[in-house]
N, C-alpha and C positions, 0 to 999 in steps of 0.2 A: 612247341605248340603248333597244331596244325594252322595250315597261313588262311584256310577256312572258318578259323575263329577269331581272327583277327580284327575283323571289320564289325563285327558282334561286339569284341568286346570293348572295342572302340565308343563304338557308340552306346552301350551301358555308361562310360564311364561319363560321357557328354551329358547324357540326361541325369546321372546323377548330381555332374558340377551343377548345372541347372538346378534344378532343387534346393542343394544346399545353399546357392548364392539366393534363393527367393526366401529362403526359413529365417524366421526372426528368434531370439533368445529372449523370455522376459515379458514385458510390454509394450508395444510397437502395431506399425503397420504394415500393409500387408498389399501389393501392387502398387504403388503408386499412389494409393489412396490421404484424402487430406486425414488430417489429423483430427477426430469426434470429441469437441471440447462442450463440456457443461455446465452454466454457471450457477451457484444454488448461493443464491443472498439472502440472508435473513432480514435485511430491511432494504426499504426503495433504493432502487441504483440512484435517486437523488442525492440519498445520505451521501458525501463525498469520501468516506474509506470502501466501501462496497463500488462505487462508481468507478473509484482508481481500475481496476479490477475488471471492469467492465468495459472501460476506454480501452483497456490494453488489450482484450479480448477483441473486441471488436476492431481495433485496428488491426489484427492479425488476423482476422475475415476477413478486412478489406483489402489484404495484400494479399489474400488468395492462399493463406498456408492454414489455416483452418477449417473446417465447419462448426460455427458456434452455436448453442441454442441457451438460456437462460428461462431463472422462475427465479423471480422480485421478491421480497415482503413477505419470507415464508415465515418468519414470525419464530418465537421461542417457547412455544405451548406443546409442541412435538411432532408438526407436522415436518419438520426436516429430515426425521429419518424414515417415515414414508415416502416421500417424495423422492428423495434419493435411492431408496431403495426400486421404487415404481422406474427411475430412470434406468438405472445399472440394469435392470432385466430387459425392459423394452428400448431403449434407444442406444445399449452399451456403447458407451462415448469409451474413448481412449484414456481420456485426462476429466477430473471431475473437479472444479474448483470453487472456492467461495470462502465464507467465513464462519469462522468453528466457533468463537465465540457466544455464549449464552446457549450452544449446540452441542458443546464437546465428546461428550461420551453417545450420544446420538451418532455423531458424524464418526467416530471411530469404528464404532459398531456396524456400521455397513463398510465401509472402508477392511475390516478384516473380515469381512465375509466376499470381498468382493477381491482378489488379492489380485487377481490379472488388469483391475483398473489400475490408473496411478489417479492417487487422490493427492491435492495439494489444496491446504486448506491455513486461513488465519489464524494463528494459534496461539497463546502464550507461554505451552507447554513443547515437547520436544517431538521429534517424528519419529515413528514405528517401523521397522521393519514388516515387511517386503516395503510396504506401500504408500505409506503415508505421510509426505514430507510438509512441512511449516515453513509459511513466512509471516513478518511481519511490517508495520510501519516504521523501519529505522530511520527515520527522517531528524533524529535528532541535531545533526549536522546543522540544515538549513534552519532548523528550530532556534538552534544557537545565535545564526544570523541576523536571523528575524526580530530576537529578543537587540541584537544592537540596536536596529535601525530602530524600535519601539522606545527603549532606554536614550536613545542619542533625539531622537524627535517631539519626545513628551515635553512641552510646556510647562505642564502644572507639577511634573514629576511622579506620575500615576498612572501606571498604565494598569489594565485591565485583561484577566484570561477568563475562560468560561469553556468547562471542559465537560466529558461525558461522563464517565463514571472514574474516581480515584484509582485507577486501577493502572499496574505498570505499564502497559501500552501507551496509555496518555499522559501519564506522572514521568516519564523520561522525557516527554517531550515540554510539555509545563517546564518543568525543573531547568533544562536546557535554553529554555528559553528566556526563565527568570538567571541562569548566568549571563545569557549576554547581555540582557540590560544592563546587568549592575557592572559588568567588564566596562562600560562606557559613560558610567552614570551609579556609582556605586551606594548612593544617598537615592536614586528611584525607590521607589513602593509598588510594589505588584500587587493586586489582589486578586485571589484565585476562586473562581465558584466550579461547583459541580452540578448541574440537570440529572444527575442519578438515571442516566437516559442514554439510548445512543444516536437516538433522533426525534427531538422534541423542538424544532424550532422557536416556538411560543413560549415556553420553559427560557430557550438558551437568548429567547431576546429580553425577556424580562429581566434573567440575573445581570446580560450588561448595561440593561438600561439603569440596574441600581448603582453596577457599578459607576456609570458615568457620574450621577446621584450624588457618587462618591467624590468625583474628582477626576478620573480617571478619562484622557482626554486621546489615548492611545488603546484600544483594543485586538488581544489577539481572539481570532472564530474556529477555537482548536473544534466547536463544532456547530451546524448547519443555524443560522438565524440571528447570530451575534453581526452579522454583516448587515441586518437590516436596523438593526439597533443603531449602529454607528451611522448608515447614512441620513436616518432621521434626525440623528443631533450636530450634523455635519463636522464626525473626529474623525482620522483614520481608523482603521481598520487593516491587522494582517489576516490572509484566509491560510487555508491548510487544505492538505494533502493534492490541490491541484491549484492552477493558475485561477484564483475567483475573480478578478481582477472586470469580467464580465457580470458580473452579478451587480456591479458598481465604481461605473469607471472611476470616480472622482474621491473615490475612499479610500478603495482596495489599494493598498501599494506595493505589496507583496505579496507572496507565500509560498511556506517550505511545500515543496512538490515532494509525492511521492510517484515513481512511474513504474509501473509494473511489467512494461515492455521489455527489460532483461530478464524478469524473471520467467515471462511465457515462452520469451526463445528459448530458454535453457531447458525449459521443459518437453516443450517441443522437439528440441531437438535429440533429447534423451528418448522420446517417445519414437520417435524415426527411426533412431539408430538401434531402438530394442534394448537399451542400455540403462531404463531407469531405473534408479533407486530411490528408496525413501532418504532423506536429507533436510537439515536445515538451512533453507535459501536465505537467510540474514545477508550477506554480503551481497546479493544481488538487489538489493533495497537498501544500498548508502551511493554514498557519493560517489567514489571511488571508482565505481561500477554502472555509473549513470542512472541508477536508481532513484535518486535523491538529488534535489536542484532547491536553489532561491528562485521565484519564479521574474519575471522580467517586471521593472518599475514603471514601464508602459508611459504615458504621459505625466507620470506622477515624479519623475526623474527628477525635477527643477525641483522639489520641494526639499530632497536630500540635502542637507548643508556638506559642504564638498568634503571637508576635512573626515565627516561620519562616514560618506561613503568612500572613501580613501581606505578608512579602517575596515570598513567592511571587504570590500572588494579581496583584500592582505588578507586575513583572515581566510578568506574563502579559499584561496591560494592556498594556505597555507595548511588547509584539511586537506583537498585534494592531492598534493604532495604527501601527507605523513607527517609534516611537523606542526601539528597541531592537532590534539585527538580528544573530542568534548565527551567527556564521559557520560554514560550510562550511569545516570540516577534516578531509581524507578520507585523512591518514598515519597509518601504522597505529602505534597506541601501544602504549607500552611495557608490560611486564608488572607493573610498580611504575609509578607517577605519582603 
């Protein structure tokens, strides 16, 4: 080779490593740039499973690893597949997130039209290839929890659920929750109502105000408005899917947390790395994974009778390790159990 092409070809070979180190495979970014995340809710980020969702989102803007933008309250009449569609062309985010339920074939439909996004969406069905991966609320761990401290703290031996719609999503968590009372308290009475709803506050305060009606002197708020039921008749009160414990100091004593904060790293960081695939994130939404918590008894600690939260605490141990595994039961139960 003449020594006059040497320094040519030298330098071919430098701007091509260049290149090939900046070229991503897949779906990813591209400079340095943050990662275009979009949240599409079908009901208000008040609702507390949309809100999870939304905390977790927004905390990764505020640590500076996103750019987030959101649209609330897009409702189940069909404006979700517009709107997403309207986003995917003009704002093409990286990651497109939110929840698929009462939306499903809507949200898949632009989801495979869009195959270079990565959609990650609520789901009770499975994820698609290239693009489309699911999670959900496995929260039934803490749900279990929950259902002791309710079963070990009820007075009258009734406690109270009030859930969204029967449907597996919240029927694993109800059911889970009616085991651990009765693990502590195996002669407790649950009574379970449904709002047919998945945010009807006024709906979800009425059914526990019958249930109290009933006896019921413990209630869990598997959704939005059962918390104000309970502080007006001064019972506790477990909340869900976040710490509610603010919503009413002197009630709230708990609740199973769901955090969605491993699940956006992992997306994230698959979106980085150019590496994503459609997948089912379930395991980034248990305990295990720090997806799922009991949330903190805040001032309400002293009310625990020691021995109950002795068992509980064990218990908790005893998921986190592996030797203890609350099964997934997603039939819908009865209105007495």
């Amino acid at each position: 080779m003449s020594k006059k092409l040497v320094p040519v070809l030298i330098a071919v070979l430098i701007i091509a490593s260049l290149v090939a180190g900046c070229a991503n495979t897949g779906t990813g970014t591209t400079g340095g740039e943050k990662v275009k995340v979009f949240g599409a809710f079908a009901t208000p980020i008040e609702e507390p499973w949309d809100g999870v969702i939304h905390q977790a989102l927004n905390a990764a803007k505020d640590a500076g690893k996103i750019d987030y933008t959101y649209t609330e309250n897009i409702g189940y009449s069909g404006d979700m597949e517009r709107i997403l569609r309207e986003v995917a062309d003009q704002q093409k985010p990286d990651i497109i997130m939110g929840d698929a339920f009462g939306n499903e074939e809507a949200v898949r439909r632009v989801a495979k039209d869009y195959p270079d996004i990565a959609f990650a969406f609520g789901s009770g069905l499975g994820p698609a290839d290239p693009n489309f991966s699911v999670f959900d609320n496995w929260i039934q761990e803490p749900a279990y929890l929950a259902g002791m401290l309710a079963g070990g703290m009820s007075k009258s031996g009734i406690v109270g659920v009030v859930g969204g719609y029967p449907v597996p999503e919240v029927n694993r968590l109800v059911n889970a929750f009616i085991k651990g009372a009765k693990e502590v308290n195996p002669d407790v009475k649950v009574l379970v109502a449904f709002i047919n709803s998945w945010f009807d506050p006024a709906a979800a305060k009425e059914a526990a105000l019958a249930q109290v009606d009933g006896g019921a002197d413990v209630l869990f708020a598997e959704r939005f408005g059962v918390i104000d039921a309970a502080k007006e008749k001064g019972i506790l009160a477990i909340g869900n899917m976040s710490d509610q414990n603010s919503l009413a100091p002197d009630t709230v004593i708990t609740s199973p947390v769901w955090d969605m904060a491993p699940t956006v790293e992992y997306l994230v960081n698959q979106v980085n790395a150019g590496s994503y695939t459609a997948m089912d994130l379930k395991d980034f939404s248990m305990m295990a994974k720090g997806g799922a918590s009991l949330a903190p008894f805040h001032s309400l600690e002293s009310k625990i009778p020691a021995d109950l939260l002795a068992k509980v605490t064990q218990k908790q141990a005893d998921i986190k390790s592996g030797l203890f595994r609350v099964d997934v039961d997603e039939a819908q139960p009865a209105a007495v159990n």
